[in-house]
N, C-alpha and C positions, 0 to 999 in steps of 0.2 A: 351141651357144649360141643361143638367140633370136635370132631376125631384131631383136623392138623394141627388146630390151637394146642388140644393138649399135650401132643407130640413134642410141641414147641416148648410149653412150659414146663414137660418133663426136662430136655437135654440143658436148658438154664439151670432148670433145680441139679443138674447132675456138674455140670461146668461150674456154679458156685461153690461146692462141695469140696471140687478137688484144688481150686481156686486156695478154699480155707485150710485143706489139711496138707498141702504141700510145704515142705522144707524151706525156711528161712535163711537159706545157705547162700553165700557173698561166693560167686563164681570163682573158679581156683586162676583162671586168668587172672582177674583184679588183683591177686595175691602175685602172681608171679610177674606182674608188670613192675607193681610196688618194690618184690624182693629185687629186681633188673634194676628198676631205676636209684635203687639203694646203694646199691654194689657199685654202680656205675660212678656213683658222686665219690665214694668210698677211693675207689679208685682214683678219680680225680683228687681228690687230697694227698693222697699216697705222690703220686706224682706233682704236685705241690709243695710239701712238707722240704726238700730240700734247697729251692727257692727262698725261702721263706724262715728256712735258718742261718744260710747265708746272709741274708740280710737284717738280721735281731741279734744274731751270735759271730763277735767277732776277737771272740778268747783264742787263740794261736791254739791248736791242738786241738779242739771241741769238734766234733763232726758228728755227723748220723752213723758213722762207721760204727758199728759193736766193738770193734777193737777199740774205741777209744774211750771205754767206759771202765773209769781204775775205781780201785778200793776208796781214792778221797772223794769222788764224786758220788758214789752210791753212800758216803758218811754224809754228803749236802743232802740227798736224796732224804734220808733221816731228820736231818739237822734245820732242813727247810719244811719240813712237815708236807712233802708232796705227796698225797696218797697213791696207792695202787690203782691201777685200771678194773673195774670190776671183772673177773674170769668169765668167760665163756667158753662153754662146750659145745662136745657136739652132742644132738637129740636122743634123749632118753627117756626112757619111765620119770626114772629119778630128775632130770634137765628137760623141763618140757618148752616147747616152742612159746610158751608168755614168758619164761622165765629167761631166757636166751634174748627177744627184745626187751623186757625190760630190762636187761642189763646194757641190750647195745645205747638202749635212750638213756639209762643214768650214767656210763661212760662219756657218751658227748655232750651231756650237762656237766659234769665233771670238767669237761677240759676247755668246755666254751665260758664256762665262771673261771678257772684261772688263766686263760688268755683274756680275758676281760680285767683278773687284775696286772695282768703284763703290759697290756696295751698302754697299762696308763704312765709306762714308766722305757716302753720300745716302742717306735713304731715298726711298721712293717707287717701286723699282724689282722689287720683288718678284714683282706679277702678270705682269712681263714676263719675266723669268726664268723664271718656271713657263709662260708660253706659249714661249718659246725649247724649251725642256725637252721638252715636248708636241711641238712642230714638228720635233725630231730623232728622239721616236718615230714620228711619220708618215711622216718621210722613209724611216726602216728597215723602214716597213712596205710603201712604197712598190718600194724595192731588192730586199725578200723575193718580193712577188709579180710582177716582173720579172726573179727571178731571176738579179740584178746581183751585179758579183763585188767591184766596188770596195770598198774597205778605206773604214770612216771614220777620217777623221784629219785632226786639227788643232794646227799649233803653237801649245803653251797657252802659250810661253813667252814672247811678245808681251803676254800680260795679266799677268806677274810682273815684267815688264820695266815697263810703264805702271805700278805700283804703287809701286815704287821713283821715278819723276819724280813723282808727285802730293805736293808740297812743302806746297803750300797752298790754300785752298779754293778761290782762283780756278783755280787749273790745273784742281781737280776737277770746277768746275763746267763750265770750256772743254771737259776731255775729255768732259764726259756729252753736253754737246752736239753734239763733234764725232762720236760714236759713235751715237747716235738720228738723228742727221743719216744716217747713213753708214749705217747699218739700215735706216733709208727708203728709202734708194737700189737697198741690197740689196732689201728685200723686192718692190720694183717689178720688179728685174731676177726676180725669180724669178716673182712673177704671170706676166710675158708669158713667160718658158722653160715654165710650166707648161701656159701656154693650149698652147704652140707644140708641147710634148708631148703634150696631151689629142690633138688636129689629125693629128699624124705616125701617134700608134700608129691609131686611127680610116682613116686613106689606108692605110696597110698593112693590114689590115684588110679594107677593104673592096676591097684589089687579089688577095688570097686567091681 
């Protein structure tokens, strides 16, 4: 056989090799595009949410304000069955990054089931629903290219349960409120877990 032939068919046999046992790894751009354009929509809601309560909440007193959250509204908070926003940390042993989006994706399944049961009873609440909607596709796309194993999931059965107590339009209006309130809250926890993940995977990164 030829000497160049074989030369040839050596550096193939060498280039499949490395071809097979190189790293299945999802580039850390793709991830940091994802966590940018996360944060970004995130944002966008934040700056929305107050629109958006003006126009669903027209209880004299009721605002986004923290000050104006008394002892009988945190009794509705109770008495309406609104659950908590799932917690998010910042990254650790203990809080690891599947564990931080799976919570950011069951938070806004949480809040896009019960604006979905508000909707049916205020309008006004539509563009945010379709940004809730959008913000769970980016979490998935964030998960995909971090190659996260967590499951999303959320019990919808808190926004079936809230449905059945909305008697009358004041309950409806308390809950919108106490829920855009409680959005707010979440969406801010999630900015800073977002900045705190852009930061971690960037030090990991750069300790390679």
């Amino acid at each position: 056989m030829n000497a160049g032939i074989v030369i040839a068919l050596l550096h193939c046999y060498q280039f499949a090799v490395l071809v097979q046992s190189a790293p299945t790894t999802v580039p850390l751009l793709d991830f940091r595009e994802a966590v940018e354009r996360t944060r970004t929509l995130v944002e966008k809601i934040l700056t929305d949410l107050p629109t958006v309560h003006a126009a669903t909440v027209n209880i004299q007193g009721l605002t986004l304000d923290s000050s104006s959250q008394t002892a009988n509204l945190q009794m509705m908070v109770t008495s309406l069955g609104i659950p908590a926003s799932p917690v998010i940390k910042p990254l650790s042993e203990q809080f690891t990054l599947d564990t931080c989006v799976s919570r950011m994706s069951a938070g806004s399944q949480l809040y896009q089931g019960i604006l979905g049961v508000l909707s049916e009873r205020l309008s006004g609440l539509g563009d945010l629903k379709a940004e809730l909607r959008d913000l769970l596709l980016l979490i998935n796309k964030m998960k995909e290219a971090a190659q996260l194993s967590g499951a999303n999931s959320s019990d919808q059965s808190a926004a079936s349960d809230l449905a059945a107590r909305l008697q009358d339009d004041y309950k409806v209006q308390v809950a919108a409120h106490l829920t855009l309130s409680q959005l707010r809250s979440f969406c801010h926890d999630m900015i800073r877990s977002l900045r705190n993940i852009a930061s971690h995977r960037s030090r990991a990164a750069g300790a390679r």
